[in-house]
Structures are given as structure tokens and as C-alpha cells.
mmCIF file of the N, C-alpha and C atoms, coordinates in Angstrom:
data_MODEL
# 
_entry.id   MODEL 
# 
loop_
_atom_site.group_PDB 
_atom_site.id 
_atom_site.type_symbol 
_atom_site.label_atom_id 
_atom_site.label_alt_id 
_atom_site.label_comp_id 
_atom_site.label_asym_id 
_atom_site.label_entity_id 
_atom_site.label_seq_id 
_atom_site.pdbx_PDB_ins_code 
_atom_site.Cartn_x 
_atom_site.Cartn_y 
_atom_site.Cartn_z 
_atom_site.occupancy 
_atom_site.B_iso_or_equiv 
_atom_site.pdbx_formal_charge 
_atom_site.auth_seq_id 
_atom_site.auth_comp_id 
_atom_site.auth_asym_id 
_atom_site.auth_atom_id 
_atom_site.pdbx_PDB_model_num 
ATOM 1   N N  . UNK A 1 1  ? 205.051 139.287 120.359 1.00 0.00 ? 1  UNK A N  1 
ATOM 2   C CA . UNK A 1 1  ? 203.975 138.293 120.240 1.00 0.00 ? 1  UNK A CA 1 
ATOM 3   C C  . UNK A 1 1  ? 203.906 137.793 118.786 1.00 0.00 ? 1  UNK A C  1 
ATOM 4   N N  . UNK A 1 2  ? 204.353 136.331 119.018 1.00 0.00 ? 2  UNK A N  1 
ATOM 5   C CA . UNK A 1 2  ? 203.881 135.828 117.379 1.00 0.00 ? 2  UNK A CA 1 
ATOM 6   C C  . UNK A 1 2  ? 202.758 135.679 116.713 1.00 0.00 ? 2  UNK A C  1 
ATOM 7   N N  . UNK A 1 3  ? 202.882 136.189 115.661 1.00 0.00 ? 3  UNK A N  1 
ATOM 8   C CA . UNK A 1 3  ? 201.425 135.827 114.591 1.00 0.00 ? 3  UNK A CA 1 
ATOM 9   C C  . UNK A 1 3  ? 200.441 134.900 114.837 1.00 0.00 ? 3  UNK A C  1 
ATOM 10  N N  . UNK A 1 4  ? 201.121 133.550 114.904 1.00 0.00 ? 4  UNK A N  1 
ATOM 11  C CA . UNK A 1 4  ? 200.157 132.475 114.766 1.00 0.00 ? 4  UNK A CA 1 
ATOM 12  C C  . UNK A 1 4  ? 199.796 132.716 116.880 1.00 0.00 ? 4  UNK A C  1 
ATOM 13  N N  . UNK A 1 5  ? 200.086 132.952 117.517 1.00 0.00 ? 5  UNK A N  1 
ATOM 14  C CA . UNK A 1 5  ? 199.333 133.156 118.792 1.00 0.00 ? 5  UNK A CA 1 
ATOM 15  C C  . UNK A 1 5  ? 198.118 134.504 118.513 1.00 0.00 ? 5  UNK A C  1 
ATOM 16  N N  . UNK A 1 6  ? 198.423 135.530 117.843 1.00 0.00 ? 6  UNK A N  1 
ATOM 17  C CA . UNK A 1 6  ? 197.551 136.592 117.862 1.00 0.00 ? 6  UNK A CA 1 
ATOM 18  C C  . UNK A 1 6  ? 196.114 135.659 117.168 1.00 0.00 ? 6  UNK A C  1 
ATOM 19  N N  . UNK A 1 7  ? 196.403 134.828 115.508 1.00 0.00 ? 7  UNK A N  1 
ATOM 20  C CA . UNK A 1 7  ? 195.162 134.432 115.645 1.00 0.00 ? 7  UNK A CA 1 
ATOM 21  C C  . UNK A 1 7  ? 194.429 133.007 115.904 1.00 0.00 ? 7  UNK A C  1 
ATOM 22  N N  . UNK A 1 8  ? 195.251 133.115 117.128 1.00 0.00 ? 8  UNK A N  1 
ATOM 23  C CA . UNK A 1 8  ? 194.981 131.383 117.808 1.00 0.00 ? 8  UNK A CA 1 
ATOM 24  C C  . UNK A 1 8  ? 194.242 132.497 118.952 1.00 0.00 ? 8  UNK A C  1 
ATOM 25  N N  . UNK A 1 9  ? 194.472 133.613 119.643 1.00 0.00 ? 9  UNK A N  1 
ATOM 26  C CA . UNK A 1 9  ? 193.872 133.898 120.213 1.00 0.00 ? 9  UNK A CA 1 
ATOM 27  C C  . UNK A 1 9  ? 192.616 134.970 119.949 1.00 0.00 ? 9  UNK A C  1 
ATOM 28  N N  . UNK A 1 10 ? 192.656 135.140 118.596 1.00 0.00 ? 10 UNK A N  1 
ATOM 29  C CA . UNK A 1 10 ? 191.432 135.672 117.987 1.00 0.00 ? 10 UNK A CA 1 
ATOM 30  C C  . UNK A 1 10 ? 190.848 134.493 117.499 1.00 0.00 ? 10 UNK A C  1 
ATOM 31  N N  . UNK A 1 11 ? 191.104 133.237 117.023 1.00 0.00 ? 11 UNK A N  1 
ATOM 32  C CA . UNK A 1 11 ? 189.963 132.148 117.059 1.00 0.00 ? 11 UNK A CA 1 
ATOM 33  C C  . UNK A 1 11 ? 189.614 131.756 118.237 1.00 0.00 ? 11 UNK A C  1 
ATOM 34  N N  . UNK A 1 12 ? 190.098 131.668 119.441 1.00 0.00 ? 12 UNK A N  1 
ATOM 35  C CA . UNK A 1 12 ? 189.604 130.670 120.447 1.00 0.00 ? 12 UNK A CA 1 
ATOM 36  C C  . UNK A 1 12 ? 188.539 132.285 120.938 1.00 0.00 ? 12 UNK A C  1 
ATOM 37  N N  . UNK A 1 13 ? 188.899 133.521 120.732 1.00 0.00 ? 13 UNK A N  1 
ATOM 38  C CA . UNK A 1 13 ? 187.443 134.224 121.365 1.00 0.00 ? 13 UNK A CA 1 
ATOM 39  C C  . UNK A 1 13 ? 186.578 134.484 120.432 1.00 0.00 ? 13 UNK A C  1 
ATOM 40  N N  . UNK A 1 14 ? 186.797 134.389 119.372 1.00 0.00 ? 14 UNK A N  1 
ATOM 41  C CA . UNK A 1 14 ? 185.258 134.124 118.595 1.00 0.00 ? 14 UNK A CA 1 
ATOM 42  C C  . UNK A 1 14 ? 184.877 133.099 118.684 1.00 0.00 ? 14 UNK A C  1 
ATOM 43  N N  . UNK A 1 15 ? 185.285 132.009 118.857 1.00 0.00 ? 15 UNK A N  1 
ATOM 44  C CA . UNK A 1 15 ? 185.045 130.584 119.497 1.00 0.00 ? 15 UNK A CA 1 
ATOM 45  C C  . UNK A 1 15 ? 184.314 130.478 120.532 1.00 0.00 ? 15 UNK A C  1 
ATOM 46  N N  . UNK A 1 16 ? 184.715 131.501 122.018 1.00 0.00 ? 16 UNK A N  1 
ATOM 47  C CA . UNK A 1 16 ? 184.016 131.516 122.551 1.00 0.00 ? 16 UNK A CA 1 
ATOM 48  C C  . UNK A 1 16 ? 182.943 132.649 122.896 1.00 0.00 ? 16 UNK A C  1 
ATOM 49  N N  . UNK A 1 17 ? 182.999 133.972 121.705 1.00 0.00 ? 17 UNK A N  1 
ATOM 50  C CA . UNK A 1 17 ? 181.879 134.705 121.855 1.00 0.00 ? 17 UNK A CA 1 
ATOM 51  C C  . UNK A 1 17 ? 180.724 134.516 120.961 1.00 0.00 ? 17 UNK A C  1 
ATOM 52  N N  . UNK A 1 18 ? 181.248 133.705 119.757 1.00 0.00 ? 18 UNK A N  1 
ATOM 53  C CA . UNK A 1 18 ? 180.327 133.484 118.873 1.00 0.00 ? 18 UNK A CA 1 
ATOM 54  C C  . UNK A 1 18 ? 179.214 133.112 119.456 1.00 0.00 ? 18 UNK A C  1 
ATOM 55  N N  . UNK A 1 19 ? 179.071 131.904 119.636 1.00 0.00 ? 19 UNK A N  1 
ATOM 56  C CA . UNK A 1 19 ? 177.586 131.144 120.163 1.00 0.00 ? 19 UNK A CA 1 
ATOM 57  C C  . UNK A 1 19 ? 176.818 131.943 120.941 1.00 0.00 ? 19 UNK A C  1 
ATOM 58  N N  . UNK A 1 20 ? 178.036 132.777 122.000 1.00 0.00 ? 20 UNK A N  1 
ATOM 59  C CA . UNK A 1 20 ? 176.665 133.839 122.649 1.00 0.00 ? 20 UNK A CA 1 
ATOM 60  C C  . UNK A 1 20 ? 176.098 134.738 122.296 1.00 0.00 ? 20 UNK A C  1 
ATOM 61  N N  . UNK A 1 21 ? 176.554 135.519 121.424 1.00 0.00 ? 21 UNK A N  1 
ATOM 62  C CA . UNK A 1 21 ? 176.351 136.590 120.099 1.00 0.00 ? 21 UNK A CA 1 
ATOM 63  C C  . UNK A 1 21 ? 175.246 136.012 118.888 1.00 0.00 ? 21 UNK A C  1 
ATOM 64  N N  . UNK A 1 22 ? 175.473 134.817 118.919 1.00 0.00 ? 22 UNK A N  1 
ATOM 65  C CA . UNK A 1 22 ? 174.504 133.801 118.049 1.00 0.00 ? 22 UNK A CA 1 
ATOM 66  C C  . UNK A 1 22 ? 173.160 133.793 118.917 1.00 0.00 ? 22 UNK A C  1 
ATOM 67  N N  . UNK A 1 23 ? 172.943 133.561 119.911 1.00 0.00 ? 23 UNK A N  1 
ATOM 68  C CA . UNK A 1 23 ? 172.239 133.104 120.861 1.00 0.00 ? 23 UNK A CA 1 
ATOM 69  C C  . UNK A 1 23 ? 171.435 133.809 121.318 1.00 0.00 ? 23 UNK A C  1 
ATOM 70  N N  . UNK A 1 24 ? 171.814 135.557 121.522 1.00 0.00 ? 24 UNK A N  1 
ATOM 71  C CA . UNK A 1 24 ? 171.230 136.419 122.053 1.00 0.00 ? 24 UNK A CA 1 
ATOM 72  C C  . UNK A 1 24 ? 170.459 137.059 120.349 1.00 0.00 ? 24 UNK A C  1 
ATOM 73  N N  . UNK A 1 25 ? 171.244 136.799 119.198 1.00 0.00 ? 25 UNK A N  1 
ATOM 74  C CA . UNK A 1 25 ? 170.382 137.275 118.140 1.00 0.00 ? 25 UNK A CA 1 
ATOM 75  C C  . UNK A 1 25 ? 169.666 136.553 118.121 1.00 0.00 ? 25 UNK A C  1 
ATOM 76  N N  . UNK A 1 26 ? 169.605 135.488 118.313 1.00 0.00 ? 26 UNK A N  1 
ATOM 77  C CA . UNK A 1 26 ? 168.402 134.246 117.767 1.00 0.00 ? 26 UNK A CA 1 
ATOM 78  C C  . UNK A 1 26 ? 167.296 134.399 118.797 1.00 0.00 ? 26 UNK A C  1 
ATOM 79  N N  . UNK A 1 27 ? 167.951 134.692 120.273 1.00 0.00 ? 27 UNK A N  1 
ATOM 80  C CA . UNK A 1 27 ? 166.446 135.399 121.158 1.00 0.00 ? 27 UNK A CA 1 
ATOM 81  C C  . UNK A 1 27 ? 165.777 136.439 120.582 1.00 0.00 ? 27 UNK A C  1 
ATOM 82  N N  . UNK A 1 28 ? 166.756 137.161 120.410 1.00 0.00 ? 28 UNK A N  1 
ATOM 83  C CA . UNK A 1 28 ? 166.230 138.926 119.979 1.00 0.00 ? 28 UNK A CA 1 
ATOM 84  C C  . UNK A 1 28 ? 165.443 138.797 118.515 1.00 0.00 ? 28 UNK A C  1 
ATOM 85  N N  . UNK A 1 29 ? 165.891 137.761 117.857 1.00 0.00 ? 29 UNK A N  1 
ATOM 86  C CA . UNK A 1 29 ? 164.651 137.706 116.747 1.00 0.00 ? 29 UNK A CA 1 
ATOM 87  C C  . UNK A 1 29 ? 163.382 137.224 116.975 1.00 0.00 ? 29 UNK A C  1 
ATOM 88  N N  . UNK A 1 30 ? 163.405 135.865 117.510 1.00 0.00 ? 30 UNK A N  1 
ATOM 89  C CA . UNK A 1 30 ? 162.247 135.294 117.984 1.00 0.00 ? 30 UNK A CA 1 
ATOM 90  C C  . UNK A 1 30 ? 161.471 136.105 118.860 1.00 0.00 ? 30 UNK A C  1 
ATOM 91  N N  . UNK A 1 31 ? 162.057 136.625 119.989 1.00 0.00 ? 31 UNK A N  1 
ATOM 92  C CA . UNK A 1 31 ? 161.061 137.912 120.530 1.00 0.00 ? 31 UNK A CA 1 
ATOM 93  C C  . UNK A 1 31 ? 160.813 138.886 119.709 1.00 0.00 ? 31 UNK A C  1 
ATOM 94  N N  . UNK A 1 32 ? 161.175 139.567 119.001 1.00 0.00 ? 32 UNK A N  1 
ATOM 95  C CA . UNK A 1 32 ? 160.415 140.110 117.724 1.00 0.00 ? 32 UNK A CA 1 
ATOM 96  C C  . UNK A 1 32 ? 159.728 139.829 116.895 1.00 0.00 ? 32 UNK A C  1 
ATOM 97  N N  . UNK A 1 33 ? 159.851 138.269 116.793 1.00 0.00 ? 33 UNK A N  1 
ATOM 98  C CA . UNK A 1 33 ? 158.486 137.828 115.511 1.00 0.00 ? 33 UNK A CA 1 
ATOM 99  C C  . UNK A 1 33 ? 157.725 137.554 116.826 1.00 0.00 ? 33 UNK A C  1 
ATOM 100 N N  . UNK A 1 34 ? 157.823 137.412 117.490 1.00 0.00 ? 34 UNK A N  1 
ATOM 101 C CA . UNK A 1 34 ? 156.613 137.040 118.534 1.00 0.00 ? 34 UNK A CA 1 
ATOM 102 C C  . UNK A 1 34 ? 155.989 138.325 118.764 1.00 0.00 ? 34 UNK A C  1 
ATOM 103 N N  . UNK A 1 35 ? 156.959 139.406 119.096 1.00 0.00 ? 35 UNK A N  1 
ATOM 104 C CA . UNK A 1 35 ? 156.101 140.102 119.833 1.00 0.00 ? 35 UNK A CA 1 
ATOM 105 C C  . UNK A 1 35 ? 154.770 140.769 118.460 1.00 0.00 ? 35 UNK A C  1 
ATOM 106 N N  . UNK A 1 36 ? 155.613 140.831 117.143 1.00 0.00 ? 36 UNK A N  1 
ATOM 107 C CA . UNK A 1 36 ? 155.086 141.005 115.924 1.00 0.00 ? 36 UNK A CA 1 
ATOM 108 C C  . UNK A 1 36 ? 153.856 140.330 115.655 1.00 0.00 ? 36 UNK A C  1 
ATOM 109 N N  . UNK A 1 37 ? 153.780 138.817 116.337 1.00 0.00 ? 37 UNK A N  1 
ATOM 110 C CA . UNK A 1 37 ? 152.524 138.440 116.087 1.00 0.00 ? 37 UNK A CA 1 
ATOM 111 C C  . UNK A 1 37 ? 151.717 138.619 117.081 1.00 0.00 ? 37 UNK A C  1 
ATOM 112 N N  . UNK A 1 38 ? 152.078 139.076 118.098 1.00 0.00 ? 38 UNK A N  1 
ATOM 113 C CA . UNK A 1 38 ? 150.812 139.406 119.223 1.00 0.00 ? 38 UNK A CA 1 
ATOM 114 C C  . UNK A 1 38 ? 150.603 140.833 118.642 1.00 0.00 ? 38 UNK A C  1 
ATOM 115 N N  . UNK A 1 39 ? 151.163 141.918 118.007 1.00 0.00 ? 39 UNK A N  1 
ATOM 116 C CA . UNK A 1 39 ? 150.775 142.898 117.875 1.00 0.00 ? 39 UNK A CA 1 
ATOM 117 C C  . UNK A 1 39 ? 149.673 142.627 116.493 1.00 0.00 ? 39 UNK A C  1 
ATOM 118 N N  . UNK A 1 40 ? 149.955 141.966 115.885 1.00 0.00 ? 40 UNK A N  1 
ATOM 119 C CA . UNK A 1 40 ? 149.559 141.757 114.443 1.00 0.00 ? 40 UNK A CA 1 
ATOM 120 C C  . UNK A 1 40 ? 147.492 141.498 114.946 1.00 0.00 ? 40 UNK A C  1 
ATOM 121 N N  . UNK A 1 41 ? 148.122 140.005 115.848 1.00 0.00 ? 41 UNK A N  1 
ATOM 122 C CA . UNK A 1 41 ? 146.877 139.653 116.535 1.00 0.00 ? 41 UNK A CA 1 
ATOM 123 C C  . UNK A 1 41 ? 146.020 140.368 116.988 1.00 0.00 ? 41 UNK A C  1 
ATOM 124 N N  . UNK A 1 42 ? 146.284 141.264 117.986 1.00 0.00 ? 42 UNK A N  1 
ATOM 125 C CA . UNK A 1 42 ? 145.795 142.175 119.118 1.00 0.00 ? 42 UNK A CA 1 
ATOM 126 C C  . UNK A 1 42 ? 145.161 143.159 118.212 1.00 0.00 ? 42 UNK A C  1 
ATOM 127 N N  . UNK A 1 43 ? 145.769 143.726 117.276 1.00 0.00 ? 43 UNK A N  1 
ATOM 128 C CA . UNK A 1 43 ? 145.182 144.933 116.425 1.00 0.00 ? 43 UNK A CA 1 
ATOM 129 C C  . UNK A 1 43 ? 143.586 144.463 115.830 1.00 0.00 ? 43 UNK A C  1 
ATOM 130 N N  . UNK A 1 44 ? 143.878 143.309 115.016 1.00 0.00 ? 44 UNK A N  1 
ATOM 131 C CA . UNK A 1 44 ? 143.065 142.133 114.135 1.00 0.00 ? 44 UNK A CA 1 
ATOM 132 C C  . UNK A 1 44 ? 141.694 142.310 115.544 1.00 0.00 ? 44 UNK A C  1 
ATOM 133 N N  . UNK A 1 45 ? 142.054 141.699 116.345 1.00 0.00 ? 45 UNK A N  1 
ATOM 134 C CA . UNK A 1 45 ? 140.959 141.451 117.291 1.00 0.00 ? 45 UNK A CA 1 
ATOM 135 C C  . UNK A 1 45 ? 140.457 142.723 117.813 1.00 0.00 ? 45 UNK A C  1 
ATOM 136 N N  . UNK A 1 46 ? 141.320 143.938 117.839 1.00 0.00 ? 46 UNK A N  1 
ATOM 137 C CA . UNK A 1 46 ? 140.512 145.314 118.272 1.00 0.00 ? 46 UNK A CA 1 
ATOM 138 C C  . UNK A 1 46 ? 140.107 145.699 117.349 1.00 0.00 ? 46 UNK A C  1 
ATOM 139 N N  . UNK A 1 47 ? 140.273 145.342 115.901 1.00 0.00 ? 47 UNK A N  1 
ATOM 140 C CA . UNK A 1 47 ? 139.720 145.779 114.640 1.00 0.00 ? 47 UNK A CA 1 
ATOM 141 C C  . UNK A 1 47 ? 138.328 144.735 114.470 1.00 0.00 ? 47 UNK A C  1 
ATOM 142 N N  . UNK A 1 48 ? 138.290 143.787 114.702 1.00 0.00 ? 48 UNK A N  1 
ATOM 143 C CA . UNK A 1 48 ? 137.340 142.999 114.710 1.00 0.00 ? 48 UNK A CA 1 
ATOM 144 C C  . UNK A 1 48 ? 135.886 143.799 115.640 1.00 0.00 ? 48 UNK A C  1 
ATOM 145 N N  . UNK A 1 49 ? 136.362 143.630 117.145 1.00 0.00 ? 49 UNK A N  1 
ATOM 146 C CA . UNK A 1 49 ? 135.460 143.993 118.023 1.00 0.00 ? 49 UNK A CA 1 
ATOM 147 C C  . UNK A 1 49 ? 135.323 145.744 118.134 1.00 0.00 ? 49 UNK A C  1 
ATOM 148 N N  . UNK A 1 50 ? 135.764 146.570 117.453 1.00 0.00 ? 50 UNK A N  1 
ATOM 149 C CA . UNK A 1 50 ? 135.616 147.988 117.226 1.00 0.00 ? 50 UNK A CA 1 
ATOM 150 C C  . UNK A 1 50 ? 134.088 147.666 116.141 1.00 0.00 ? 50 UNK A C  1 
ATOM 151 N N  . UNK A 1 51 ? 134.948 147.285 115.586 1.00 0.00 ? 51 UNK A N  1 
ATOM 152 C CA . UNK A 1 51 ? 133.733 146.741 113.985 1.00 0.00 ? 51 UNK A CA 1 
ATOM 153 C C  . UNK A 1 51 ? 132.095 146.118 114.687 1.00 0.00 ? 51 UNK A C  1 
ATOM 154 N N  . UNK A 1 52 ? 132.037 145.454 115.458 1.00 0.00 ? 52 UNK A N  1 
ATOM 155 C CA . UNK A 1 52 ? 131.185 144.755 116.076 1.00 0.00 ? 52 UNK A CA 1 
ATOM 156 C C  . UNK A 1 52 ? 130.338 145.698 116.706 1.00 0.00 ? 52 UNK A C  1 
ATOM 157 N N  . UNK A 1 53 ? 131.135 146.666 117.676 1.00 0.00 ? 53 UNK A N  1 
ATOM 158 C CA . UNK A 1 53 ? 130.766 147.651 118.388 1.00 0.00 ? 53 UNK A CA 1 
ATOM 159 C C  . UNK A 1 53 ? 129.976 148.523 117.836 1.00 0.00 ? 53 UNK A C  1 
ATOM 160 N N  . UNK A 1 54 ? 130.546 149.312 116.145 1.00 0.00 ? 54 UNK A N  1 
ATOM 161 C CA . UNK A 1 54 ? 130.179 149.724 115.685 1.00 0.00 ? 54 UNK A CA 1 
ATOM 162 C C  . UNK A 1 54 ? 129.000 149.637 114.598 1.00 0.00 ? 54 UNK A C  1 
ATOM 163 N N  . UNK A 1 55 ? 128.810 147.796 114.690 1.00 0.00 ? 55 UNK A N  1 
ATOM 164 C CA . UNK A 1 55 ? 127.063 147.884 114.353 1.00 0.00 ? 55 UNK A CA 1 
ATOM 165 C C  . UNK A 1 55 ? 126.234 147.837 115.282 1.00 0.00 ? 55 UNK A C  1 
ATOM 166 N N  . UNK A 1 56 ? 126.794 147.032 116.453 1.00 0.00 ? 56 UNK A N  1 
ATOM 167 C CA . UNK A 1 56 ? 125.890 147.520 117.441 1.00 0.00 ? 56 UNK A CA 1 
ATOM 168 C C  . UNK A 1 56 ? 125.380 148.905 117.585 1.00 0.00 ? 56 UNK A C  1 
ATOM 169 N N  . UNK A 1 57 ? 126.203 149.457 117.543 1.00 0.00 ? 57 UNK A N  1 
ATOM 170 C CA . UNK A 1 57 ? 126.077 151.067 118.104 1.00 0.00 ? 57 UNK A CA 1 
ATOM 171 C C  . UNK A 1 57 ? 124.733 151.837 116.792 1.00 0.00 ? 57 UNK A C  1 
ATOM 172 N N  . UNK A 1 58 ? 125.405 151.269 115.864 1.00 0.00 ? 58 UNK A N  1 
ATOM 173 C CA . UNK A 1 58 ? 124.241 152.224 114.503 1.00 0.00 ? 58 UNK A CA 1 
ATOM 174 C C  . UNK A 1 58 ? 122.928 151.287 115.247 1.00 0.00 ? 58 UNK A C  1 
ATOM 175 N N  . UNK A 1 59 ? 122.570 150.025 114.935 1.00 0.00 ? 59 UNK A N  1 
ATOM 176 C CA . UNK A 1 59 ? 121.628 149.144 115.259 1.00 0.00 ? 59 UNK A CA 1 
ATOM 177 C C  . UNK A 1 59 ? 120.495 150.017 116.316 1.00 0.00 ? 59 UNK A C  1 
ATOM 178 N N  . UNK A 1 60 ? 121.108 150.454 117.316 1.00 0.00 ? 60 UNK A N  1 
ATOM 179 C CA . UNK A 1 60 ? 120.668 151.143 118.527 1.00 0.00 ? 60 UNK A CA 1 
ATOM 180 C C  . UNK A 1 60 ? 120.306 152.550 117.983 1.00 0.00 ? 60 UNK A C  1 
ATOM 181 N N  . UNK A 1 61 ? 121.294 153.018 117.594 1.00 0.00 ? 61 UNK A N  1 
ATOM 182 C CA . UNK A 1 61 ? 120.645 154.260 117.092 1.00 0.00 ? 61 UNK A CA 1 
ATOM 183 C C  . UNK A 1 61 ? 120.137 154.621 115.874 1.00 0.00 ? 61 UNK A C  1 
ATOM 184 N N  . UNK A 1 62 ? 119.483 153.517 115.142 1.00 0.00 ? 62 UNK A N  1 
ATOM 185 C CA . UNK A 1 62 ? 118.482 153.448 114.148 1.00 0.00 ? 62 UNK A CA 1 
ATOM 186 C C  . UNK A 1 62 ? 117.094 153.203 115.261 1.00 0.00 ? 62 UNK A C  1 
ATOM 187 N N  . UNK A 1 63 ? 117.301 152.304 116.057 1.00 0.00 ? 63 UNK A N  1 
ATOM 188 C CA . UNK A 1 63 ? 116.300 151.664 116.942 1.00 0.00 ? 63 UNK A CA 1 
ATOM 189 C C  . UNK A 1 63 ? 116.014 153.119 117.643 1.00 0.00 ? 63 UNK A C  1 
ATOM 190 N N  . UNK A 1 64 ? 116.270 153.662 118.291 1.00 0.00 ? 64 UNK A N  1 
ATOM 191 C CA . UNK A 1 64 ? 115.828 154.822 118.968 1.00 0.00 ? 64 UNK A CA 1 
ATOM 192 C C  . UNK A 1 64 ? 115.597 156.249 117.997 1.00 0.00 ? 64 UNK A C  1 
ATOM 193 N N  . UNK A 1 65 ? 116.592 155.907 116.853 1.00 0.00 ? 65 UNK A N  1 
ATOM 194 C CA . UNK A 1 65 ? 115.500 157.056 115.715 1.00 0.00 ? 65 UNK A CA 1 
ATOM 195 C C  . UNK A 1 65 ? 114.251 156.180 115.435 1.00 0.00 ? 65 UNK A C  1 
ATOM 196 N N  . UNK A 1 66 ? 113.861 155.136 115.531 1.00 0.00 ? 66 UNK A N  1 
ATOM 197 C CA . UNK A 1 66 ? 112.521 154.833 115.590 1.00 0.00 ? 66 UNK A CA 1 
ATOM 198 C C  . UNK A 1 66 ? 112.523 154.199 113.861 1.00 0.00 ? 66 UNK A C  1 
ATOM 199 N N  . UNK A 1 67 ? 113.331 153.759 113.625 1.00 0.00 ? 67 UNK A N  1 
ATOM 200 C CA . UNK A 1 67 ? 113.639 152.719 111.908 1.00 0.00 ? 67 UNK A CA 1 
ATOM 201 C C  . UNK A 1 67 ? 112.698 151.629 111.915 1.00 0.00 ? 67 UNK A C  1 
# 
């Protein structure tokens, strides 16, 4: 097997694996910053409404120690 066929046939399959190898990283990132910002989000908002909860909660039990 001659040379110039070995990398005529190592360009034409990175040729044709590249883009899909490209393609599936470029999913696999974007679903990671995504999923990164729903986690980012989700925390933020259970940190928010924990917080909320937790003046409610003193509020009430100042109110029933009789404050």
C-alpha cells in the first residue's frame, strides 16, 4: 500500500469523522452549560425561598413566644 493512499485515506476519515466528533462535543458542551445554568438557577431559587421560609418561620415563632 502506497503512502500517498494511506494518507488520502486518513484524510478522507477525518473528513468524515471530524464534523461528527465536532458535533457531538459541541452538544456535550452546550448541555453542560445548560444543564450548569439550571443548576446554578435552581440552587439561587431554593436559596432564595429557604431564606423566605426562614423568616417566616422566626416571624411565627416570635409571634407565639408572644414578641
Amino acid at each position: 500500500m502506497p503512502k500517498w493512499a494511506v494518507y488520502l485515506g486518513a484524510g478522507v476519515a477525518i473528513l468524515t469523522i471530524g464534523p461528527t466528533v465536532f458535533n457531538l462535543a459541541l452538544r456535550l458542551s452546550l448541555g453542560l452549560i445548560t444543564l450548569s445554568i439550571v443548576l446554578v438557577t435552581g440552587l439561587a431559587f431554593l436559596g432564595v425561598v429557604g431564606f423566605f421560609a426562614y423568616l417566616v418561620w422566626r416571624f411565627i415563632v416570635d409571634k407565639m413566644n408572644g414578641w
